[in-house]
TIRO-2110 file (N, C-alpha, C; in Angstrom, 1 decimal):
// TIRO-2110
-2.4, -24.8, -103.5, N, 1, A
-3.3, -25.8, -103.7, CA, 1, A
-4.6, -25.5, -103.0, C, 1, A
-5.9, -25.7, -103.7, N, 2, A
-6.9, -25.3, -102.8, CA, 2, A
-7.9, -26.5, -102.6, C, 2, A
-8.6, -26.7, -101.2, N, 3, A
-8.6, -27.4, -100.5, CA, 3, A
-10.1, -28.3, -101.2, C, 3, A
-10.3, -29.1, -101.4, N, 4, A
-11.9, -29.6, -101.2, CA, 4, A
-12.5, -30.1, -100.7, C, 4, A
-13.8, -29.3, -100.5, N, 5, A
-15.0, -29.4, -99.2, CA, 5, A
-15.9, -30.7, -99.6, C, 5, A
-15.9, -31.5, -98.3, N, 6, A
-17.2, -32.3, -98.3, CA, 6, A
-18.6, -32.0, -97.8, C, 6, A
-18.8, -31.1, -97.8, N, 7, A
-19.6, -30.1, -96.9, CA, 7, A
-20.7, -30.0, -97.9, C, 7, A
-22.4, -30.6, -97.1, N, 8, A
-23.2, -29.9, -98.5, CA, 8, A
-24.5, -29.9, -97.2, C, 8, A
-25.6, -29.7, -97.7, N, 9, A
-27.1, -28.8, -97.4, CA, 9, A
-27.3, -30.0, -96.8, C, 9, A
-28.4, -30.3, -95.8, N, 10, A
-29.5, -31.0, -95.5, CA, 10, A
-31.2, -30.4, -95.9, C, 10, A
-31.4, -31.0, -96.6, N, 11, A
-33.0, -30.8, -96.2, CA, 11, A
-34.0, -30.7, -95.1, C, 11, A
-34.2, -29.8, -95.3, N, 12, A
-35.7, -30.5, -93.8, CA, 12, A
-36.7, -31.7, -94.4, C, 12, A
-36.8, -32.2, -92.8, N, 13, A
-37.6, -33.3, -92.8, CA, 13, A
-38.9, -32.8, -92.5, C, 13, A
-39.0, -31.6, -91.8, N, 14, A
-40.4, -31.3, -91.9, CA, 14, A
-40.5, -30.0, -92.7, C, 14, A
-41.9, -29.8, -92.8, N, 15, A
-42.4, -28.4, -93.1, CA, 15, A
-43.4, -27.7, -91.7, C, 15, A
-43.0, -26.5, -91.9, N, 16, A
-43.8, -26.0, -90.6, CA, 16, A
-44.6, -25.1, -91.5, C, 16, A
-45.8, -24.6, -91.2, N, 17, A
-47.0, -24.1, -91.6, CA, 17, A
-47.6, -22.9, -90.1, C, 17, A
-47.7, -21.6, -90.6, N, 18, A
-48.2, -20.7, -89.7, CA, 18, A
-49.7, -20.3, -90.0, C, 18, A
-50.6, -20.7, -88.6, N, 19, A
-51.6, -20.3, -89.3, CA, 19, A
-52.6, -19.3, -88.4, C, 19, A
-52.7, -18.3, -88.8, N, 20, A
-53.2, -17.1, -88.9, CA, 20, A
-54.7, -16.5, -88.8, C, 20, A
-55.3, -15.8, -87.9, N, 21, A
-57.0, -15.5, -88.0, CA, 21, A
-57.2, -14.4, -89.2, C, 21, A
-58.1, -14.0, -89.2, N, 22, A
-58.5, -12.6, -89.8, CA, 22, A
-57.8, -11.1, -89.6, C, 22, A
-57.3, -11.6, -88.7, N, 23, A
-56.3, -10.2, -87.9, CA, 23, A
-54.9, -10.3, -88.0, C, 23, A
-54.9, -11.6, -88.7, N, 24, A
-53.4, -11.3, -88.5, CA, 24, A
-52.6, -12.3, -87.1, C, 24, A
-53.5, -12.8, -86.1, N, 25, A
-52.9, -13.1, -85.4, CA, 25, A
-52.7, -14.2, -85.2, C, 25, A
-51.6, -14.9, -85.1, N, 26, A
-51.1, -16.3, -85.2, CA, 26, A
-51.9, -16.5, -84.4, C, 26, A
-52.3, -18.2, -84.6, N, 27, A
-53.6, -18.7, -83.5, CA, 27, A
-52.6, -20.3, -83.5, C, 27, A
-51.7, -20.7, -84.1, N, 28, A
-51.0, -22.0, -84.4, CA, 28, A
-49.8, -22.0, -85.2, C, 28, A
-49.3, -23.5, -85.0, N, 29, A
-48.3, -23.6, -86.0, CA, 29, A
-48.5, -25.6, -86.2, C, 29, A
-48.3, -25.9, -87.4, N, 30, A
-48.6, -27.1, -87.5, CA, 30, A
-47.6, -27.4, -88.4, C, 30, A
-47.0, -28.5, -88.1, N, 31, A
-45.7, -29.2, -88.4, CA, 31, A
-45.9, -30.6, -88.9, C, 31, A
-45.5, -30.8, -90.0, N, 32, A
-45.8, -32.0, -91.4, CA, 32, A
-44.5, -32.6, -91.5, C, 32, A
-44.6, -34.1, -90.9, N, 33, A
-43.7, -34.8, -90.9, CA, 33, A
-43.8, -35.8, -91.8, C, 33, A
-42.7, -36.9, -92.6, N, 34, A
-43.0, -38.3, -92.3, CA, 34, A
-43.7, -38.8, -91.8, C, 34, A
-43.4, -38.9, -90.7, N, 35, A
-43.7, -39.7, -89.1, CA, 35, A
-45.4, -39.1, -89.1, C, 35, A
-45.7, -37.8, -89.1, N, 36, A
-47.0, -37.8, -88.0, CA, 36, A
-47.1, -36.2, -88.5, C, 36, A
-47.9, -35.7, -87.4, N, 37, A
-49.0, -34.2, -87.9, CA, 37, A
-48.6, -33.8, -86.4, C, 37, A
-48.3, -32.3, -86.1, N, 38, A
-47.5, -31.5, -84.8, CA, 38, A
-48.6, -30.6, -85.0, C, 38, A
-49.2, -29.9, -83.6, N, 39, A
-49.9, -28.6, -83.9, CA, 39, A
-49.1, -27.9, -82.4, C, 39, A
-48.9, -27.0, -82.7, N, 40, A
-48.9, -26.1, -81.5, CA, 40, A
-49.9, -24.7, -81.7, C, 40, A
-50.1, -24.3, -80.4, N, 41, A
-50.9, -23.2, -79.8, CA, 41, A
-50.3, -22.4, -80.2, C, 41, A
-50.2, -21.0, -81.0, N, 42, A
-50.0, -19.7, -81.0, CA, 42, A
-49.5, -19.5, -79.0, C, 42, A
-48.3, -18.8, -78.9, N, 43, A
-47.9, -18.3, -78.0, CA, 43, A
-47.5, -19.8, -76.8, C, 43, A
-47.5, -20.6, -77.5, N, 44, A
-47.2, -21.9, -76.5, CA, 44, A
-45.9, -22.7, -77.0, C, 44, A
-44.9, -23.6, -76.0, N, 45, A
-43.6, -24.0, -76.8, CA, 45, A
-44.2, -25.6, -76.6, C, 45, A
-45.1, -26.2, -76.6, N, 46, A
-44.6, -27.6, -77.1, CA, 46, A
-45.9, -28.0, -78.0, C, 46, A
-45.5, -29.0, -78.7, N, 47, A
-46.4, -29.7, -79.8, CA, 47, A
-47.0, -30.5, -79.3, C, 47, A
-48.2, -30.8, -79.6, N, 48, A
-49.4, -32.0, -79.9, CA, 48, A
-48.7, -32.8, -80.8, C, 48, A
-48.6, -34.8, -80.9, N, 49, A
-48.5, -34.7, -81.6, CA, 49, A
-50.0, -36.0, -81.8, C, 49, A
-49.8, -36.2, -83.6, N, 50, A
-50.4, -36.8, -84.0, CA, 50, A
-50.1, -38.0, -85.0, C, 50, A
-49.9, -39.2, -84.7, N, 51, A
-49.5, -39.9, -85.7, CA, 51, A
-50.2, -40.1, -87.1, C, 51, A
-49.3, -40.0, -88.0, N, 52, A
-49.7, -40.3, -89.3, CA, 52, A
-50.9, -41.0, -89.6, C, 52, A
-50.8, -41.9, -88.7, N, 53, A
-51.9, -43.4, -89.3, CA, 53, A
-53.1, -42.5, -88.8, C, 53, A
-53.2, -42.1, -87.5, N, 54, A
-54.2, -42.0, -86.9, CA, 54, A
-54.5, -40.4, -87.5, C, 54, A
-53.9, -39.4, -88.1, N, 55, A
-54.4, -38.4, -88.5, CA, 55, A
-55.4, -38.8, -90.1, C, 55, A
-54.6, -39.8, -90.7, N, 56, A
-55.3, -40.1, -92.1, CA, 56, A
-56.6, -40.8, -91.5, C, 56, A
-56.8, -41.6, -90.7, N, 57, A
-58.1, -42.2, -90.1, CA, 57, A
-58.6, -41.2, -90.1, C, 57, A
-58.5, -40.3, -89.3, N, 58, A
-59.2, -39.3, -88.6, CA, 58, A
-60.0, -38.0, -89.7, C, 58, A
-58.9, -37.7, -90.7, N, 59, A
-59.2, -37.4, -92.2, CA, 59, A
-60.0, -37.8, -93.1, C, 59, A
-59.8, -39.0, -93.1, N, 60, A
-61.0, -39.9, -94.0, CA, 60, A
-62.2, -39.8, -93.4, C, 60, A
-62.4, -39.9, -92.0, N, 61, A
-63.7, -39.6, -91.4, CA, 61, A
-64.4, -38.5, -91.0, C, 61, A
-63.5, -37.6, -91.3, N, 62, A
-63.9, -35.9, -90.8, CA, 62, A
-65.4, -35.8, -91.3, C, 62, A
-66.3, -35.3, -91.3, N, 63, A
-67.7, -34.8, -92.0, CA, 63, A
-67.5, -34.4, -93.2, C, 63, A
-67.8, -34.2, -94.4, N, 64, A
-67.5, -33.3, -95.3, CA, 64, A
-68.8, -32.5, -95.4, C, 64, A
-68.2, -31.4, -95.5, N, 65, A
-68.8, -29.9, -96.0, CA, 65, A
-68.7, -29.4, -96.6, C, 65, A
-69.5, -28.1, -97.1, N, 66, A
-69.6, -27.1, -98.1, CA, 66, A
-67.9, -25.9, -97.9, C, 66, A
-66.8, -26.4, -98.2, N, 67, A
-66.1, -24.9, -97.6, CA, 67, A
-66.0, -24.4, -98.7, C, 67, A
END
């Protein structure tokens, strides 16, 4: 008789994002939650964080420019 599994995947809740200079060299890592906006320093172990609300504020008011 063979047995059956309840067993199945979780998704991540976040996405992590590496972000990189011209060289190649990790300068960050920024982590996309639900909840809120993470950045960490290249070569550093803890996150910034940033709440949701206050990152979309902060978004909507950035300057806009030519990129």
């Amino acid at each position: 008789m063979s047995k059956t599994y309840k067993n199945s995947f979780q998704k991540n809740v976040a996405v992590d994002e590496t972000i990189v200079n011209e060289h190649e060299k990790v300068i960050g890592t920024i982590r996309i939650k639900p909840s809120g906006i993470l950045w960490k320093e290249g070569g550093k172990s803890g996150y910034h964080n940033a709440p949701l609300d206050d990152f979309i504020a902060w978004i909507k008011n950035y300057p806009k420019t030519n990129h």
